[in-house]
VOBA-1610 file (N, C-alpha, C; in pm, whole numbers, padded with zeros to 5 digits, always signed):
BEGIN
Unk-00176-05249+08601Unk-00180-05126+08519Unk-00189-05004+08610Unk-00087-04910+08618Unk-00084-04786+08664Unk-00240-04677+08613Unk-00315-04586+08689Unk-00383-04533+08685Unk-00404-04415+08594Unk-00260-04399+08515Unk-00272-04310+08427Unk-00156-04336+08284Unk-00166-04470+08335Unk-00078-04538+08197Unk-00071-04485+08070Unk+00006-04410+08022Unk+00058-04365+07885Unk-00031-04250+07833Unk-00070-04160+07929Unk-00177-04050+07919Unk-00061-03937+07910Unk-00066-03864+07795Unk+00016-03778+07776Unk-00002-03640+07807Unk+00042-03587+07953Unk+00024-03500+08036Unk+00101-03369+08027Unk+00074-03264+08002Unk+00135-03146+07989Unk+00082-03041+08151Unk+00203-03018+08250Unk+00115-02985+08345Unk+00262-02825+08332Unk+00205-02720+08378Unk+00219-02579+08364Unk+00271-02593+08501Unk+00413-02464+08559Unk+00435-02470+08665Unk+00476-02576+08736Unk+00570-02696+08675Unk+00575-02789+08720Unk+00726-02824+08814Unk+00794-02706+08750Unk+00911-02748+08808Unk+00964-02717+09014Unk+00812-02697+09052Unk+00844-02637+09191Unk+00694-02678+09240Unk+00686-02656+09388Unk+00582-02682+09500Unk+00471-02765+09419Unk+00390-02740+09444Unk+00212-02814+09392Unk+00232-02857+09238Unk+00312-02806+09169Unk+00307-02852+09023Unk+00427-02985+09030Unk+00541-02957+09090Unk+00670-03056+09095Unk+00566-03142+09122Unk+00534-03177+09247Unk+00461-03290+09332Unk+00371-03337+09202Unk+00282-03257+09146Unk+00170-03319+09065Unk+00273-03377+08901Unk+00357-03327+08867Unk+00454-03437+08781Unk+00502-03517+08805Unk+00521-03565+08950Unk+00607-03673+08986Unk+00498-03762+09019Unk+00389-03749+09093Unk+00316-03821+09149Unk+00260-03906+08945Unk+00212-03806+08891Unk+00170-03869+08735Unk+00268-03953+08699Unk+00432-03908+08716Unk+00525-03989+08667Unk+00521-04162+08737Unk+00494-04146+08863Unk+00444-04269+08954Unk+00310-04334+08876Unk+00234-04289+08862Unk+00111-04350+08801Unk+00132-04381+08632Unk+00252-04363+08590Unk+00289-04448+08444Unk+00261-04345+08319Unk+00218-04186+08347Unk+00163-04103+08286Unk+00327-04055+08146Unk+00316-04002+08078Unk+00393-03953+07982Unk+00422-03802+08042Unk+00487-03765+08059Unk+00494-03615+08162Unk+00579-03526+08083Unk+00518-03387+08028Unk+00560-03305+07968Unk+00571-03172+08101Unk+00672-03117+08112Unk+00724-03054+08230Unk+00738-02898+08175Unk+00643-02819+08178Unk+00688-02668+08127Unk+00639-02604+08299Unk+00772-02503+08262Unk+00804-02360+08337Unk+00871-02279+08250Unk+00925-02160+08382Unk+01014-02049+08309Unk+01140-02086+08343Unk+01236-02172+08403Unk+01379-02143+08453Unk+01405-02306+08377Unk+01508-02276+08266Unk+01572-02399+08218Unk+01614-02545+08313Unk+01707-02456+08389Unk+01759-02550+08518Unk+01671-02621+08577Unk+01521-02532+08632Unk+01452-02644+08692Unk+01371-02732+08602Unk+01351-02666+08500Unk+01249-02778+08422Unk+01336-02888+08378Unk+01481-02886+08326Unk+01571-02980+08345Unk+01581-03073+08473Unk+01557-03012+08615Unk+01607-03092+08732Unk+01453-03171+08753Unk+01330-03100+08710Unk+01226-03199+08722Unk+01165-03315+08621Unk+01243-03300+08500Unk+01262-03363+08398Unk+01331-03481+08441Unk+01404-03505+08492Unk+01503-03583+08579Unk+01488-03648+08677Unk+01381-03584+08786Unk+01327-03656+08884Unk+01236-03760+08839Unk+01134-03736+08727Unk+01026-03779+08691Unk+01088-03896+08619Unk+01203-03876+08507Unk+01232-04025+08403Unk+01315-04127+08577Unk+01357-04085+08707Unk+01394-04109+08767Unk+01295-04230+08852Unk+01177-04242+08852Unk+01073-04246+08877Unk+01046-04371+08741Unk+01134-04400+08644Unk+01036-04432+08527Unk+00952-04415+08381Unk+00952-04292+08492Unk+00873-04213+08335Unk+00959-04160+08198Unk+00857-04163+08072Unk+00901-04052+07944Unk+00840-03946+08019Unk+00949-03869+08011Unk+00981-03676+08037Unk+00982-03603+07954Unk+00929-03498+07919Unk+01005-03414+07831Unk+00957-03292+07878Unk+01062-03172+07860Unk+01096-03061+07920Unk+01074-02971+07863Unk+01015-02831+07867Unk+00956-02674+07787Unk+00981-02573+07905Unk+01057-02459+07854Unk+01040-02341+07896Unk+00937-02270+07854Unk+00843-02238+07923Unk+00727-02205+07869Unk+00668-02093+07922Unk+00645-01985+07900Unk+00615-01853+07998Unk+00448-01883+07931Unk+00312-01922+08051Unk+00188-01895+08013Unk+00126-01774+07952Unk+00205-01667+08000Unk+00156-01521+07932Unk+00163-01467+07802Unk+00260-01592+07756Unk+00334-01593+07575Unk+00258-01659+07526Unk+00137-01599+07443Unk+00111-01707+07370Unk+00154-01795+07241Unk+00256-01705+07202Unk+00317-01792+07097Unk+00412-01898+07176Unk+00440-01886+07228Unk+00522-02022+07329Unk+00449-02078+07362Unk+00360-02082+07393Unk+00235-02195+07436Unk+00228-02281+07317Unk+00169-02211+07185Unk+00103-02248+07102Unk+00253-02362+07047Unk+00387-02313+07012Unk+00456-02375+06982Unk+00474-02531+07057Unk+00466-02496+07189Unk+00477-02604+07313Unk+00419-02740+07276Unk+00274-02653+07262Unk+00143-02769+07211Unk+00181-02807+07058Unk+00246-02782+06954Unk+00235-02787+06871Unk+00348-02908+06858Unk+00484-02893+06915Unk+00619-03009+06961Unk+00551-03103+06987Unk+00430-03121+07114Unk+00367-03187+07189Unk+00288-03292+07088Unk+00172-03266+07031Unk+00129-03305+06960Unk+00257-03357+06803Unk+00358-03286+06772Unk+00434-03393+06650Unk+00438-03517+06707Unk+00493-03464+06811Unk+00615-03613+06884Unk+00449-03737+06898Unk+00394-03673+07020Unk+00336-03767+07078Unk+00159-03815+06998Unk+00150-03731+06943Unk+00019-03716+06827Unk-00106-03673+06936Unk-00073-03683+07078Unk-00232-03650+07145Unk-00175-03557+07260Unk-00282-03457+07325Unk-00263-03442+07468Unk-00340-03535+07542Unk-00357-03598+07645Unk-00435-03640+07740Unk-00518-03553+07883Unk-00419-03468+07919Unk-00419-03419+08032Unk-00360-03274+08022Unk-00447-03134+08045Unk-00316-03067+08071Unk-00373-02983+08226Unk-00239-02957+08333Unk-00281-02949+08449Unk-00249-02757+08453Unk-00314-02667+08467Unk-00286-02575+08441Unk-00230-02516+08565Unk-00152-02531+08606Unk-00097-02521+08752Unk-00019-02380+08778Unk-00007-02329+08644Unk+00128-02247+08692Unk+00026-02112+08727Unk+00131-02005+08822Unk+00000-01900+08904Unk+00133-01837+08994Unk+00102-01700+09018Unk+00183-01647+09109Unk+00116-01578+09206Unk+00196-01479+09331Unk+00132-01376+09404Unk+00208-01258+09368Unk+00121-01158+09396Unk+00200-01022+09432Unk+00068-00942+09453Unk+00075-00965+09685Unk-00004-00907+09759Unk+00023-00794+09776Unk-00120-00695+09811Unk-00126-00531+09870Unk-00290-00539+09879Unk-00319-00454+09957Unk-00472-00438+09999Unk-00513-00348+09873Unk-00603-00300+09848Unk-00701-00273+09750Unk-00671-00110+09731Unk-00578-00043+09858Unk-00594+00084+09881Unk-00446+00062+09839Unk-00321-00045+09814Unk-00184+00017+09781Unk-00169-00075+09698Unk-00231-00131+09599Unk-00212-00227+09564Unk-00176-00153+09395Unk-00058-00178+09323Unk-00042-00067+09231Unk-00108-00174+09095Unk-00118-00092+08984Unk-00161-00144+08856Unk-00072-00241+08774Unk+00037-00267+08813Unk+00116-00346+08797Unk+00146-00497+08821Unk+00110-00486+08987Unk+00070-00583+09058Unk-00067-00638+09041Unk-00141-00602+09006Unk-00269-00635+08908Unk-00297-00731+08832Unk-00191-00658+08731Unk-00206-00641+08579Unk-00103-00833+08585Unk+00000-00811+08654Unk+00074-00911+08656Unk+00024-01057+08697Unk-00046-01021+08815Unk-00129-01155+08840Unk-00241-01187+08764Unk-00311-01113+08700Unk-00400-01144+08625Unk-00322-01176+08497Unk-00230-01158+08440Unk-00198-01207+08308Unk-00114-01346+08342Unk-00066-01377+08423Unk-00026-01556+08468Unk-00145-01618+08502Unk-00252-01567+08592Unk-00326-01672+08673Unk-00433-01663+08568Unk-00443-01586+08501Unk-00581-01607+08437Unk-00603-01613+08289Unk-00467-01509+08242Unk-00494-01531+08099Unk-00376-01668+08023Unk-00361-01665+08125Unk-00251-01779+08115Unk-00318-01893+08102Unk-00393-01922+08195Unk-00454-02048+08178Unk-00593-02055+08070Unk-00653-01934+08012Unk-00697-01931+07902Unk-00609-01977+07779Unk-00468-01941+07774Unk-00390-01937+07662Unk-00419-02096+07632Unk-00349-02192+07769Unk-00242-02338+07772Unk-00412-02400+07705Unk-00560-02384+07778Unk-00674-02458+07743Unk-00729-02412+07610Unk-00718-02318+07547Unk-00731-02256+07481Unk-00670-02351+07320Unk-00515-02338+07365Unk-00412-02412+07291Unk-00422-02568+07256Unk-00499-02628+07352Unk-00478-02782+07408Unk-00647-02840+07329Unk-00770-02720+07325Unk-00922-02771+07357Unk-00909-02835+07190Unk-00862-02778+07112Unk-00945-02846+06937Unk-00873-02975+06967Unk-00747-03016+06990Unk-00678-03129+06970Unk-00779-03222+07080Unk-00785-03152+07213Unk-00901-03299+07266Unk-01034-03326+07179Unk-01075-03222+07167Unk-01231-03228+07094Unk-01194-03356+06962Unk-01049-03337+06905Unk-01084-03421+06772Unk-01049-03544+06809Unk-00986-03584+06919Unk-00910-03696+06938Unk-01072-03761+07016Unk-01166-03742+07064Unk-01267-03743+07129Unk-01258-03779+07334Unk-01139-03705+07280Unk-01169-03663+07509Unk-01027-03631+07521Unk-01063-03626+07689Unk-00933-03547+07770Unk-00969-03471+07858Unk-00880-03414+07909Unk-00895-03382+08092Unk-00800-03264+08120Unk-00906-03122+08154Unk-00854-03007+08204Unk-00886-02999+08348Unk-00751-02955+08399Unk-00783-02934+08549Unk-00750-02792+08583Unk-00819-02709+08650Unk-00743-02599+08621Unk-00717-02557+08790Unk-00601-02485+08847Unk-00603-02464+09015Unk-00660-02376+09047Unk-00751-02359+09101Unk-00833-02256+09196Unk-00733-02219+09308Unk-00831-02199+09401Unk-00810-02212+09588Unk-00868-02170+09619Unk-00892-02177+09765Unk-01019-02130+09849Unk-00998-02003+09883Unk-00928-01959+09833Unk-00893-01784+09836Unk-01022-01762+09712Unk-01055-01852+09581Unk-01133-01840+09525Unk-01284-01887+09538Unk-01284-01928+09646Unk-01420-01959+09709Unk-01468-01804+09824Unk-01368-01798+09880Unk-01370-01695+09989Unk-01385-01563+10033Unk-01245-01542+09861Unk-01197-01420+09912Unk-01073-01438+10025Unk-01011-01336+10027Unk-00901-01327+10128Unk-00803-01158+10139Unk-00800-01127+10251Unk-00724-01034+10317Unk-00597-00981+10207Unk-00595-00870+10139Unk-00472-00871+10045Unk-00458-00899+09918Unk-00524-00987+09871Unk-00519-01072+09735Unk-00632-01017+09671Unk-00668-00877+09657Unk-00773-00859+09590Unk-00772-00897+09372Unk-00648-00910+09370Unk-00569-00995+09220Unk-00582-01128+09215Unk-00543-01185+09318Unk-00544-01345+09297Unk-00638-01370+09315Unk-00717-01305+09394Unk-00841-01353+09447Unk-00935-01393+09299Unk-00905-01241+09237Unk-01046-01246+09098Unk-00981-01347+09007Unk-00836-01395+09005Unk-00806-01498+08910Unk-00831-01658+08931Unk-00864-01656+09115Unk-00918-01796+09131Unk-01047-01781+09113Unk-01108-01685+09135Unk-01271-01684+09128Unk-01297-01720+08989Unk-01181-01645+08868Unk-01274-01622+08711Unk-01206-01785+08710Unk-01109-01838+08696Unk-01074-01978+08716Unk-01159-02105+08706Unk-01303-02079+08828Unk-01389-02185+08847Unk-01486-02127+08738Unk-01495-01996+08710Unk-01599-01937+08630Unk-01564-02008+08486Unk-01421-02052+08406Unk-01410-02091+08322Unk-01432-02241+08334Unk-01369-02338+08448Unk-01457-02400+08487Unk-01553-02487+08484Unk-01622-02365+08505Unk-01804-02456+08514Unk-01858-02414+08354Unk-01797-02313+08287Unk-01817-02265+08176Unk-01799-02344+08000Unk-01646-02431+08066Unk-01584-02515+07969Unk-01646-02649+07935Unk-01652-02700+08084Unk-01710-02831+08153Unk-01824-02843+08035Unk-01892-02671+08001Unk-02074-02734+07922Unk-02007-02735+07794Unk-01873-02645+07754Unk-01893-02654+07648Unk-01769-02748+07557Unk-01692-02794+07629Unk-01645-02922+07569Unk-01681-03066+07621Unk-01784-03068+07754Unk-01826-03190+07787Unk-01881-03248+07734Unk-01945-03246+07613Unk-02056-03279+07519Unk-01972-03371+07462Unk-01832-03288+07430Unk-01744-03340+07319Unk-01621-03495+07378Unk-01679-03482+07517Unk-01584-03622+07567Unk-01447-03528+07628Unk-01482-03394+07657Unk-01326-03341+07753Unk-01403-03282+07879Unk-01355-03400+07954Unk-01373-03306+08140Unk-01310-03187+08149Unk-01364-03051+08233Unk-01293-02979+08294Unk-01321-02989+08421Unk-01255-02979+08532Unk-01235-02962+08693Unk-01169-02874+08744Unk-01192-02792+08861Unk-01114-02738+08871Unk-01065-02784+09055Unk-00939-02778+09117Unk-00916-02821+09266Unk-00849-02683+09356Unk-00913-02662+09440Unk-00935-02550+09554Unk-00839-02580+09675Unk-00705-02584+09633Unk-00597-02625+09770Unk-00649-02508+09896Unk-00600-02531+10017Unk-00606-02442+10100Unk-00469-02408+10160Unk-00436-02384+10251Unk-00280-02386+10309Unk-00223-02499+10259Unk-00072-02490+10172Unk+00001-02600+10124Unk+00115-02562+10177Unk+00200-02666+10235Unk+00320-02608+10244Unk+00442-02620+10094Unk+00462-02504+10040Unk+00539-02478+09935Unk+00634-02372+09988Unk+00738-02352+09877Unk+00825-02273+09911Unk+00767-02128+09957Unk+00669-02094+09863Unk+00623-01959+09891Unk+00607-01936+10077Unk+00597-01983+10125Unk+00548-01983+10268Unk+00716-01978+10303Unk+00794-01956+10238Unk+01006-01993+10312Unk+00958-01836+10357Unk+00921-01756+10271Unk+00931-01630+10332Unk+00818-01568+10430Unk+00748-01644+10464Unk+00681-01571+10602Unk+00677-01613+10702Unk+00692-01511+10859Unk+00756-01568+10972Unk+00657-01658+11013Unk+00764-01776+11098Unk+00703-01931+11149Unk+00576-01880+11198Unk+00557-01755+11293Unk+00455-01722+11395Unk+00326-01737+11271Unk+00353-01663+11179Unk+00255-01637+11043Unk+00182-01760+10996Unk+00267-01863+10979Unk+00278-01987+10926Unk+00198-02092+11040Unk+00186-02063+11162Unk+00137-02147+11256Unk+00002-02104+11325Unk-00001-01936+11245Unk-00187-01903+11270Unk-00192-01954+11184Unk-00180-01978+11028Unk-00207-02071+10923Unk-00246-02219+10983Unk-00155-02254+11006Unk-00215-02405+11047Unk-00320-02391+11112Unk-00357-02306+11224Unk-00416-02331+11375Unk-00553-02305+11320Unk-00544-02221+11198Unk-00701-02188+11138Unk-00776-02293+11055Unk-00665-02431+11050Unk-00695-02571+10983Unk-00743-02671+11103Unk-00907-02698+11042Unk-00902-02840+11135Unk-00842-02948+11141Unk-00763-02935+11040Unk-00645-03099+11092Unk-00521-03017+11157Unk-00532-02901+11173Unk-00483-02831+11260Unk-00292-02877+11214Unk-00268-02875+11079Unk-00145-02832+11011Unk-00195-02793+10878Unk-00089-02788+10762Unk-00080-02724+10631Unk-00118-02848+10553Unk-00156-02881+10411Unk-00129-02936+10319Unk-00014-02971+10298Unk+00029-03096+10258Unk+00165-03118+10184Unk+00120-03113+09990Unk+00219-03048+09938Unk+00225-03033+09776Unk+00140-03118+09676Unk+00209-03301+09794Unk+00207-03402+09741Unk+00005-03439+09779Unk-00076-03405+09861Unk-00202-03400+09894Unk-00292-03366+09768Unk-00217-03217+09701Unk-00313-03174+09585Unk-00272-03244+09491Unk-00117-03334+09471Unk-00110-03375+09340Unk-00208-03517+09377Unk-00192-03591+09472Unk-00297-03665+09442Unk-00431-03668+09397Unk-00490-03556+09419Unk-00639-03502+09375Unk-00622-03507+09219Unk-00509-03432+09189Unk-00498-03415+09053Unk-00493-03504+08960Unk-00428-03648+09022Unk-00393-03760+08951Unk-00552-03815+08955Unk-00643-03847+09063Unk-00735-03929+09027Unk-00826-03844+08923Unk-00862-03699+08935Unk-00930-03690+08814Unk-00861-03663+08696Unk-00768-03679+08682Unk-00677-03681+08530Unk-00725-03878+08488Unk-00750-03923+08614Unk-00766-04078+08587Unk-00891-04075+08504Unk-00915-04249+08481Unk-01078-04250+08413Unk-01174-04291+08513Unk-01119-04296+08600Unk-01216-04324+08786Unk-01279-04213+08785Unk-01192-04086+08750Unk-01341-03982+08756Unk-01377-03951+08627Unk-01417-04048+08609Unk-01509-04051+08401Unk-01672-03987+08401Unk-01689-03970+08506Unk-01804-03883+08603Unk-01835-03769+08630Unk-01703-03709+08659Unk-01678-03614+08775Unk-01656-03486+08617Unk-01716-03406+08640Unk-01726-03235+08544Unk-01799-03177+08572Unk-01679-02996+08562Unk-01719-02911+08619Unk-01736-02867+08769Unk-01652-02959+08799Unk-01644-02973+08997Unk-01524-02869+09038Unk-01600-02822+09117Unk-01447-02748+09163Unk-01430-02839+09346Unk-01340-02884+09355Unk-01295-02983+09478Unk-01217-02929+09527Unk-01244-02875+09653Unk-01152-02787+09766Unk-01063-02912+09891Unk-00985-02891+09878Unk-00870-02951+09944Unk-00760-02874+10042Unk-00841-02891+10210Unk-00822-02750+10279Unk-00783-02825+10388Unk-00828-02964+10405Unk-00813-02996+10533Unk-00941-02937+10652Unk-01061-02900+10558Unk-01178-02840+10649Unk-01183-02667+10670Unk-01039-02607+10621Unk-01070-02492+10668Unk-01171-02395+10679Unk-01269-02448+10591Unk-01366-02346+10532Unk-01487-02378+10637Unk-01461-02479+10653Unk-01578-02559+10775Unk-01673-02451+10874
//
C-alpha cells in the first residue's frame, strides 16, 4: 500500500517548481491529485505527468486571489470525488524592493496571493474536513518567515502571518480531526532562481551547510509524509527544510 493511497489531494501552484514536484511525488505515493494554477497549458502538462506516473489527475485553472474560483474549484472537487483529503497550499509569488522603494502595488500583490490566498483555498476546504471528520492542511512558509530577509519586506509578512494561521488553525480545527502544518523551505532550486546571476546563486549555496540548494523534489517529500497518517501526531509544526541554513 502506497503512503497516501486514494487521499484526495488538491495542491495550489502545482503546475511548476515546489508545487509540480509535490503533485508528482503524491501522484507516486497512489494519492488522487487535483492540479490547480493560473496557465491552462501547464496545469494540462502537469495533469499529464502525474496520470503518467499512474495516478487519477484532474486539472483547475484557479487564480487563489478569486475567491469565487476557489469556491467553485472546491465545490467540482467535492461532486466528483465527495471528500478533500489534503489541500497543499503552495501557490505564492515575489515582487522584491527594500522598504524605502518598494511601491503599494508590489505589496498589495504579494500579500493578496501569499496570504489571502491561502486564507481563501483553507477557508474553502475547512467545513468539508470538519464534517467528513479529518484531513490535512499544509500551508508553505520559508525561512524568510522565520528570519526575515533583505528586500522581501511583503513576502516576508506573508510567510510570517502563514505560520501565524498555522499555529492558529492547528487549535482550532485540531479538535475536529484536521491537522494543520506548515513547511519552511530554504534555498530551492526552482525556476525563479533562472533569473539571478550564477555568482548570486552560489553565495546562496555557500550560506548552506550542505553547502548547495534544495532540490523542489526535497520539500515535496516533507509534504507527502505529513499529508501521510505517519504524521497522525504531528500539528501545528512549522518544519524548516534549509539544509541547516539557519544553524
Amino acid at each position: 500500500m502506497k503512503r497516501l493511497d486514494g487521499k484526495i489531494s488538491l495542491i495550489t501552484g502545482a503546475a511548476q517548481g515546489i508545487g509540480l514536484a509535490t503533485a508528482l511525488k503524491f501522484a507516486r505515493e497512489g494519492a488522487v491529485v487535483i492540479v490547480c494554477d493560473v496557465k491552462q497549458a501547464a496545469v494540462d502538462d502537469a495533469v499529464k505527468q502525474c496520470e503518467a506516473l499512474g495516478a487519477q489527475a484532474v486539472g483547475f485553472v484557479m487564480d487563489v486571489t478569486q475567491r469565487s474560483m476557489v469556491d467553485a474549484v472546491v465545490a467540482q472537487v467535492l461532486e466528483r470525488f465527495t471528500r478533500i483529503d489534503v489541500l497543499v497550499n503552495n501557490a505564492g509569488i515575489t515582487q522584491d524592493a527594500r522598504l524605502q522603494k518598494m511601491t503599494l502595488e508590489q505589496f498589495d500583490r504579494v500579500i493578496d496571493v501569499n496570504l489571502r490566498g491561502v486564507f481563501h483555498c483553507a477557508q474553502a476546504v475547512a467545513d468539508s474536513m470538519v464534517a467528513q471528520g479529518g484531513g490535512v492542511i499544509l500551508n508553505a512558509s520559508s525561512v524568510v518567515g522565520i528570519y526575515g530577509n533583505f528586500g522581501q519586506t511583503n513576502y516576508a509578512a506573508t510567510k510570517f502571518g502563514v505560520i501565524g494561521f498555522t499555529k492558529t488553525w492547528s487549535r482550532e480545527l485540531g479538535p475536529k480531526g484536521v491537522r494543520v502544518n506548515a513547511v519552511a523551505p530554504g534555498f530551492i532550486a526552482t525556476p525563479i532562481l533562472s533569473t539571478m546571476p550564477e555568482k548570486v546563486v552560489a553565495e546562496m549555496a555557500n550560506r548552506v551547510p550542505l553547502r548547495r540548494l534544495g532540490q523542489p523534489e526535497e520539500i515535496a517529500n516533507v509534504y507527502a509524509f505529513l499529508a501521510s497518517d505517519e504524521a497522525s501526531y504531528i500539528n501545528g509544526s512549522v518544519i524548516e527544510v534549509s539544509g541547516g541554513m539557519s544553524v
